[in-house]
N, C-alpha and C positions, 0 to 999 in steps of 0.2 A: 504493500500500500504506500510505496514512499513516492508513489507520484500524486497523490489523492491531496485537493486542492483544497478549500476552506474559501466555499462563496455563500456571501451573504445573503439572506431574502430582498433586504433592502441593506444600502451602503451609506447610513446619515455622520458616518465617520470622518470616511474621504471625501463628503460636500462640505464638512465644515472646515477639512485643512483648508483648503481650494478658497473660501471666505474668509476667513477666520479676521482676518484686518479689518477687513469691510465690518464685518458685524461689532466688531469691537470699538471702531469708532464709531458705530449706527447707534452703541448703549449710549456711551459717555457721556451724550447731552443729556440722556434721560436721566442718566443718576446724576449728574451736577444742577439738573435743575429741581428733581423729586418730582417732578407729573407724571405719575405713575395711572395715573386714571384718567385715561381721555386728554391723554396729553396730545400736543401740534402733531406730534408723527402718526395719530389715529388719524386726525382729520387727513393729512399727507395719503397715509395708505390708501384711503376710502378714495378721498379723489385719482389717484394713481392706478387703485383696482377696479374702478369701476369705466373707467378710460381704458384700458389692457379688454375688459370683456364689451365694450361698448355700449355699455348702458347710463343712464344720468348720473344714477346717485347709489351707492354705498356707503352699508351703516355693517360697522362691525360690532360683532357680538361676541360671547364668549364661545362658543363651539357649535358645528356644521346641524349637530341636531337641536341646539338654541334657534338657530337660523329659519332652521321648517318650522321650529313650533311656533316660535315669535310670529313670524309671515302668515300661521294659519291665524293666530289668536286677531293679529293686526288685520287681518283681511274679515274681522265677524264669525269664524267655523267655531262652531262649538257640539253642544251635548244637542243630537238628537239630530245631528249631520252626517254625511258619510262624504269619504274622500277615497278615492279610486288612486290604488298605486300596486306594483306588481310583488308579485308571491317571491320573485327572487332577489331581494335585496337585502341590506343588510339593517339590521331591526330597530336603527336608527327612525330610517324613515317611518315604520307604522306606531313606533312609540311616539313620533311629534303629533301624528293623527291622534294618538288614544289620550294623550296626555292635556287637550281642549275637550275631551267629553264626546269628540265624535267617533264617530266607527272608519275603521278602514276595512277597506272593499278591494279585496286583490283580484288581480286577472295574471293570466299566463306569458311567459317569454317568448318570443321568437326562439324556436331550438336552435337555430344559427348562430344569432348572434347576440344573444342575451338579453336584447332588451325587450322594454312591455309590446305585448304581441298587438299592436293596433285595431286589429279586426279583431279583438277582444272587448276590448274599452267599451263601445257603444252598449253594449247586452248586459253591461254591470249598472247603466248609468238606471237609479230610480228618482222619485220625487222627492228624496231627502237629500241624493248626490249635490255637494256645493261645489268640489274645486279634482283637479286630476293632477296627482304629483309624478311628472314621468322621471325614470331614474337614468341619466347617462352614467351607464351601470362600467365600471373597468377603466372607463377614460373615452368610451365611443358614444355619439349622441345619440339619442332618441330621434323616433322620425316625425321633428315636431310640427312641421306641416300638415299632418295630418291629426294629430292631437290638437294642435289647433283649432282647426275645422269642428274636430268634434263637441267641441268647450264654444265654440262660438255659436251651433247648432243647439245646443241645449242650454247655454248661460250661463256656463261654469269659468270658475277662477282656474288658471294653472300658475302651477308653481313648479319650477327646475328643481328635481335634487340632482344639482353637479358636483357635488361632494368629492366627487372621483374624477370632473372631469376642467381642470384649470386650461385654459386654454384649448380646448376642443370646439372645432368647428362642425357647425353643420350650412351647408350650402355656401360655403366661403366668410361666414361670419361666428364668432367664437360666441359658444352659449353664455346664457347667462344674462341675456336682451330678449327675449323671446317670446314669454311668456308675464304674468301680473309681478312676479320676481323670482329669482333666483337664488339658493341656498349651497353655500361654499362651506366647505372647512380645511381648516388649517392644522390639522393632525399632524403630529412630525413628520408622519410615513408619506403624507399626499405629494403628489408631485410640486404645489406649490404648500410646506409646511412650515409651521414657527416652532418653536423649542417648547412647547407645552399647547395645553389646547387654544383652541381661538377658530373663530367662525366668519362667516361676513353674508349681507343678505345684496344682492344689486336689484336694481328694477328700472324703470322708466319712467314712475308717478312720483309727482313730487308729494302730494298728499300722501301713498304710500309711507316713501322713506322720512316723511314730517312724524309721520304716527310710529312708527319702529324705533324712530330716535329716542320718543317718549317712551314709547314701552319697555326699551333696555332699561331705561335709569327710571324703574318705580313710577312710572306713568308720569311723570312729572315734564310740566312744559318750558317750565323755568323753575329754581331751586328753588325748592320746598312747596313747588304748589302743583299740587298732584291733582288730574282730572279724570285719572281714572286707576286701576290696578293695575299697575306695572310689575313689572320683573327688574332684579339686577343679572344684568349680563350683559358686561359689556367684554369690549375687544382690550388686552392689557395695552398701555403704550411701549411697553418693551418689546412685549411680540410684536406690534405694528413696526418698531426699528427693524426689528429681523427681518419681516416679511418685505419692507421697500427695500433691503439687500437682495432677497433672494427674488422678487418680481425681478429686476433686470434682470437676471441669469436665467430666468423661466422659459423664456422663447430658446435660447442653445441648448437647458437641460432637457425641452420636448424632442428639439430636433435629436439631439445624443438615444434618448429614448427609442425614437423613431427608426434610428441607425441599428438599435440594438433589435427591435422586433424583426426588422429587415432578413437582418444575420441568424435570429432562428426561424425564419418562416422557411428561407434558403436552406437551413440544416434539418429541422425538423421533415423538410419533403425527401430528404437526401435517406431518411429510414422508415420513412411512412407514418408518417405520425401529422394528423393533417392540423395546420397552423389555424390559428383564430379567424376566423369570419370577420371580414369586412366591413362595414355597408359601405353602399355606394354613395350616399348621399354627406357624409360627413368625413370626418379627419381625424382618425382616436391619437389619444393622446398617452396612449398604454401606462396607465399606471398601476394596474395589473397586468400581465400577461396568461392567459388561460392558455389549458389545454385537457383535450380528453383521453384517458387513458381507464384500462381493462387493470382489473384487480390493482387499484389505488392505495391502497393501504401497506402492499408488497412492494410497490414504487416506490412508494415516499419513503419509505422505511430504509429501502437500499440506496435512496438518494442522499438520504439522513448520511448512513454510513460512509457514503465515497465524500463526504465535506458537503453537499450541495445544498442549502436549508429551501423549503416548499411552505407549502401555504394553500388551506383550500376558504374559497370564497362562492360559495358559502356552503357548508353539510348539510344544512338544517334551513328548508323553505321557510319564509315567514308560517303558513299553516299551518305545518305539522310543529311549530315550538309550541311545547306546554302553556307559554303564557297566552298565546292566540289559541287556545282551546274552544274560547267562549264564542270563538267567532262561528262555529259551526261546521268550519271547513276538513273534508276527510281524506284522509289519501288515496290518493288517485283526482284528485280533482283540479290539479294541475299539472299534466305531465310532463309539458317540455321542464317546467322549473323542476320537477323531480327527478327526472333521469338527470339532469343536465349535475342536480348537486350531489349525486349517486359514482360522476366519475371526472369532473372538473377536479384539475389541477394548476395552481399559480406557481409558475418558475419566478428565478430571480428576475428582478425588473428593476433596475436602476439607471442614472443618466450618468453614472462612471463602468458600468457593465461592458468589458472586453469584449473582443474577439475570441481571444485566447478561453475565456471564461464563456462563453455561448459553446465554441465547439466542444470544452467542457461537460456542462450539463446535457446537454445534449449526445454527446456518447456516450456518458453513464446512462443515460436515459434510453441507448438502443440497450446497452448491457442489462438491464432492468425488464425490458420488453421478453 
């Protein structure tokens, strides 16, 4: 075994040599001046992230699932609502639905390419449906032309969970503008991430991001005078420093990405093992990398042992988790999400990920086969 490598799922080590000055002169104003709470570098980021996704305004929040929920409470959804979003995501999203009193409503993937199966969406929509949260689920968008259509046909709000998809385009324009707003997070792991959590919402309405700004800070529209039930959660001003470090770099660490899926779609076809599904209408921005593979648990295990760390995203459908019991839904009732979390598997996926290290995993990956 003394050729056996030591590659990481994610690499947030070697992104921070490659910064490390940048981000340290990004703190320094922050600690010599103490505006730790919505200090100038929040308002900086919001206008800098919300310009990168082309939308008006951004309001940062404390974390991606702050984002959704914030967005639904601000948008009026509550108890005795339902919001339409898919069976295979990660349980972020239908905890921002349950945790306003509404219900979520799943519908099924595209077996292709993971995302919500569109000629789903309509046969879920009832007289309580208020809003549809599609997920640009891995880093690839949703086909939101057509969700569109759908929400504008029956009078519902949408909301983006991009959470996974910074900088992904769909039709030549990056999500995140699209629909009533947009919900980002800042998770170390994401492709655009800060050193602890943090979130951010973008939209187009001013009246929108008017009310979100209230809602983070205790519903308050000016200090101390509260007009409604707010929340605290906002975006820290340290991690906003970090984050307008790493937005520059964000457009080379996709491209790097991009470079890296290239090199296993190349390799993976080189042993049969067929690469991720496309769509055509958009631009992923692979911040997971899937694949499907037979007896996954003998894979991953031997992957374990040659150096190579995996990741499955996701085992367990929203449905079948115990806490979604109450929703009614029973196995078998979505099948593309069920087979698909029966044998998906996430290789390493970083924007410093080799050559050397793709042919890597990838030949232990025929010797596993």
């Amino acid at each position: 075994m003394s050729n056996t490598q030591k590659i990481p799922f994610v690499d947030l080590v070697s992104q921070y040599r490659g910064i490390a000055d940048e981000v340290r002169a990004a703190i320094e104003p922050v600690m010599a001046t103490s505006r730790f709470i919505l200090g100038l570098e929040v308002k900086q980021f919001e206008q800098e992230f919300a310009g990168y996704c082309g939308a008006q305004y951004c309001v940062g929040v404390a974390s991606g699932t702050d984002a959704l929920y914030l967005t639904l409470c601000a948008l009026g959804i509550g108890p005795g609502d339902e919001v339409i979003t898919q069976a295979n995501t990660f349980i972020a999203t239908p905890l921002s639905i349950s945790y306003t009193g509404a219900r979520p409503v799943l519908v099924d993937c595209d077996p292709l390419t993971y995302q919500i199966d569109v000629k789903k969406v309509e046969a879920a929509i009832t007289p309580r449906t208020k809003a549809i949260i599609p997920v640009h689920l891995y880093g690839q968008p949703a086909d939101m032309d057509a969700i569109l259509a759908i929400a504008k046909r029956h009078n519902l709000r949408v909301i983006e969970d991009a959470c996974q998809a910074h900088g992904a385009e769909y039709r030549g324009k990056r999500v995140g503008a699209f629909g009533d707003a947009a919900a980002f997070s800042f998770y170390p792991g994401k492709n655009l991430g800060a050193y602890g959590d943090g979130g951010a919402i973008t939209t187009n309405s001013e009246a929108l991001a008017v009310k979100l700004r209230a809602t983070r800070e205790y519903g308050q529209a000016a200090k101390y005078h509260h007009d409604f039930k707010g929340f605290n959660s906002r975006l820290d001003t340290m991690q906003a420093a970090i984050l307008r470090v790493k937005l520059k770099h964000l457009p080379d660490w996709t491209a790097a990405r991009q470079r890296a899926a290239a090199a296993y779609a190349t390799a993976l076809q080189r042993i049969g093992v067929e690469p991720p599904r496309q769509v055509s209408y958009g631009t992923h921005v692979w911040h997971l990398y899937i694949i499907q593979v037979a007896n996954r648990a003998k894979v991953q295990e031997q992957l374990t042992a040659a150096g190579v760390a995996t990741g499955i995203h996701y085992p367990i459908p929203v449905h079948l988790q115990k806490v979604y019991a109450d929703l009614g839904y029973k196995r078998g009732a979505f099948p593309a999400a069920e087979a698909a979390a029966d044998r998906i598997l996430s290789l390493p996926m970083f924007p410093e990920l080799t050559q050397e290290q793709v042919t890597y995993v990838v030949d232990t990956l025929q010797r596993c086969a």
